[in-house]
C-alpha positions as CSV (number, residue, x, y, z in Angstrom):
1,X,64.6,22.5,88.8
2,X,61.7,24.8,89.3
3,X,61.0,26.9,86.0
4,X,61.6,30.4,88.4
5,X,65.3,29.1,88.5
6,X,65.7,28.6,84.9
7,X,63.9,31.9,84.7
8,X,66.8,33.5,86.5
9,X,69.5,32.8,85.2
10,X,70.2,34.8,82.0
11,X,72.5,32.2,80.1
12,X,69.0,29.8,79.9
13,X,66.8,33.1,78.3
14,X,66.4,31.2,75.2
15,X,65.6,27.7,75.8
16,X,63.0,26.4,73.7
17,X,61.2,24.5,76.8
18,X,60.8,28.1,78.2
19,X,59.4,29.5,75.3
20,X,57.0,26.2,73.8
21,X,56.7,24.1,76.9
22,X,54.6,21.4,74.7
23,X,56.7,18.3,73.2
24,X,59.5,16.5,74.6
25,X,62.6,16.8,72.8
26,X,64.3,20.0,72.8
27,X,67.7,20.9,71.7
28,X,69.9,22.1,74.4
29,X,73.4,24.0,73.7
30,X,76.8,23.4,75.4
31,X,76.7,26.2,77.4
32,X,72.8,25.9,78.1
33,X,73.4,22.1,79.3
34,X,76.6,23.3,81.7
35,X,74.7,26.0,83.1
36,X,71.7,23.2,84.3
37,X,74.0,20.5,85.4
38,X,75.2,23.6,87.4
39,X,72.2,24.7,89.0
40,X,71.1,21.2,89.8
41,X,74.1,20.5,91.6
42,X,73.2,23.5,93.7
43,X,70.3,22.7,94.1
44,X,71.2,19.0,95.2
45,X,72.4,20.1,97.9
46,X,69.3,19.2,100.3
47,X,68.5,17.1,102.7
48,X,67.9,13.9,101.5
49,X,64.2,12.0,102.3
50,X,64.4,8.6,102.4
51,X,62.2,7.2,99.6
52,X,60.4,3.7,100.0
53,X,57.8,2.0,97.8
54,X,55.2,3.1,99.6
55,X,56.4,6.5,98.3
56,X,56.4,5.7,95.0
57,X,52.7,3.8,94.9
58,X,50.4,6.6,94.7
59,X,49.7,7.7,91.3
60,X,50.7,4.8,89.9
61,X,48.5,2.4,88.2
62,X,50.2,-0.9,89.5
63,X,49.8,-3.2,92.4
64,X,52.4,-3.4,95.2
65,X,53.4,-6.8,94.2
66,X,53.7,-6.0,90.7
67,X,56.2,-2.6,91.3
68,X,57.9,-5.1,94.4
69,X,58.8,-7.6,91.9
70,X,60.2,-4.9,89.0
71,X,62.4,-3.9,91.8
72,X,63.4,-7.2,92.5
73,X,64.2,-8.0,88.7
74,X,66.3,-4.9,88.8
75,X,68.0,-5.5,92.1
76,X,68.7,-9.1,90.7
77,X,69.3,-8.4,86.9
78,X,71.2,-4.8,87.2
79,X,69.0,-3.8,84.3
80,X,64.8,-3.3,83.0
81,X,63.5,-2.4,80.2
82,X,59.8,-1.2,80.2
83,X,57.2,-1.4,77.3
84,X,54.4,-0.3,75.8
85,X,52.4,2.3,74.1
86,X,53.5,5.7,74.3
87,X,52.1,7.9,77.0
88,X,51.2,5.1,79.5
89,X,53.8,6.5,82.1
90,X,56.9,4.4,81.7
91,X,59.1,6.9,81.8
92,X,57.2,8.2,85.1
93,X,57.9,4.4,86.2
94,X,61.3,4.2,85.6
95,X,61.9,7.0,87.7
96,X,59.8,6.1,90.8
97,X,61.2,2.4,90.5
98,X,64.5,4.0,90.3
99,X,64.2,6.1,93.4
100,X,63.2,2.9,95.5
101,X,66.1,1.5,94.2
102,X,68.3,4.5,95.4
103,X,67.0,4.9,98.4
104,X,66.2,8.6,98.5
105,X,64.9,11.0,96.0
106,X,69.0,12.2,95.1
107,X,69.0,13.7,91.9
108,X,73.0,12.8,92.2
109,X,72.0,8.9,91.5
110,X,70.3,9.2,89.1
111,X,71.0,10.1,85.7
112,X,68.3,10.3,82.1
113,X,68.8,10.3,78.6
114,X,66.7,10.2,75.7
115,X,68.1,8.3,72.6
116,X,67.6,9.5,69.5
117,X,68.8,8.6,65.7
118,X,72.0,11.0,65.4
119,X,73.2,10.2,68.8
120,X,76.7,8.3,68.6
121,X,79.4,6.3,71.0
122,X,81.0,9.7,70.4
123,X,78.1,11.7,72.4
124,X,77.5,9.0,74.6
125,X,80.7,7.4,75.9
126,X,83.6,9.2,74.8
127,X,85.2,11.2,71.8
128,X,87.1,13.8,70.8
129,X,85.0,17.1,69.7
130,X,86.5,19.4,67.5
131,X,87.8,22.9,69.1
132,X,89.5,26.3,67.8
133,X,93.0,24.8,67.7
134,X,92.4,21.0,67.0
135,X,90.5,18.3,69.1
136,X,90.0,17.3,72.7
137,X,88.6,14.1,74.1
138,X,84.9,14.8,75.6
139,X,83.4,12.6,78.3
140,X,80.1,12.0,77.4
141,X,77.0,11.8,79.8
142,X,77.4,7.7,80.3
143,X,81.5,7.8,81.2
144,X,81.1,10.8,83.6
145,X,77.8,8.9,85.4
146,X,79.8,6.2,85.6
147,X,83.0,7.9,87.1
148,X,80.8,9.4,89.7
149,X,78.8,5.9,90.4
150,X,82.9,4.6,90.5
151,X,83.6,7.4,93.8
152,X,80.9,6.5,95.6
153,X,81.1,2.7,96.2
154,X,78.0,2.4,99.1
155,X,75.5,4.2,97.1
156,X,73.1,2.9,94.1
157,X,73.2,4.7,90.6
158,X,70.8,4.5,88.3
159,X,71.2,5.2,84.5
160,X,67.2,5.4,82.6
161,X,67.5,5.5,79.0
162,X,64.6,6.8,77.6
163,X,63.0,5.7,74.1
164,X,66.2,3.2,73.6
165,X,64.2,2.1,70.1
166,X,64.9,5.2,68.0
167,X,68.8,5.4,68.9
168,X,70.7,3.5,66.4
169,X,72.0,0.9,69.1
170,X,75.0,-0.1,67.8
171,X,76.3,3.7,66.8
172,X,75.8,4.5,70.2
173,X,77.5,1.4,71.8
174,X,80.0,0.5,69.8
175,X,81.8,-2.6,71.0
176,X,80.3,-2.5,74.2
């Protein structure tokens, strides 16, 4: 999403990227996180370029072979898990390898989330939330990627989850 789209829609005013664009966590209400997943399924709607590894090379600071054979891992393995000190671009990785492994650059397929302490199997999976007259289950971010990835039986998903040390692992998986 461009910033001039968040700009422009009054419901997103307030967001605390908008106003202090330095950091990377921000909180995010509800509605705010509706209204995004909104607009980027608008604006998903494009044509789709394929994407190859010779798209994702430049700018990164690894050999062909090297990003080949992470692709392979992940092909073969269905998972990766990248390491190192922060700032050295392995979230900027993740998503370049993950593209490749899509196919095309389709923000549909691919799906991010940062892990942090308080997140639970609640948030991520599946619970039920409190409401005005009692409590209704809530899909979390994993079980609805999932239930699209489950429609769409030709295509690749991919799932990144970002910083997966500082999420309590088993709080947020449970007995998976």
């Amino acid at each position: 999403l461009s910033r001039d789209a968040i700009l422009a829609e009054p419901k997103l005013s307030n967001l605390s990227i908008i106003k202090a664009a330095q950091g990377t966590n921000f909180p995010v209400t509800d509605e705010e996180a509706e209204v995004i997943q909104d607009l980027i399924s608008r604006n998903a709607e494009v044509d789709l370029v394929p994407y190859a590894v010779d798209d994702a090379l430049p700018g990164l600071f690894l050999s062909e072979g090297a990003f080949r054979e992470m692709l392979d891992l992940w092909r073969t393995k269905k998972n990766l898990i990248l390491q190192g000190p922060p700032g050295v671009g392995k979230t900027f990785i993740a998503k370049r390898l993950a593209y490749s492994l899509i196919g095309s650059k389709d923000p549909r397929k691919l799906k991010m989330i940062q892990f942090h302490q308080s997140l639970s199997y609640e948030d991520f999976m599946q619970g039920y939330r409190p409401f005005e007259h009692g409590f209704s289950r809530k899909d979390g971010p994993f079980f609805e990627f999932c239930s699209q990835a489950r429609t769409d039986s030709n295509g690749d998903y991919v799932f990144i989850i970002d910083e997966i040390n500082r999420g309590n692992l088993s709080k947020i998986f449970g007995e998976v």
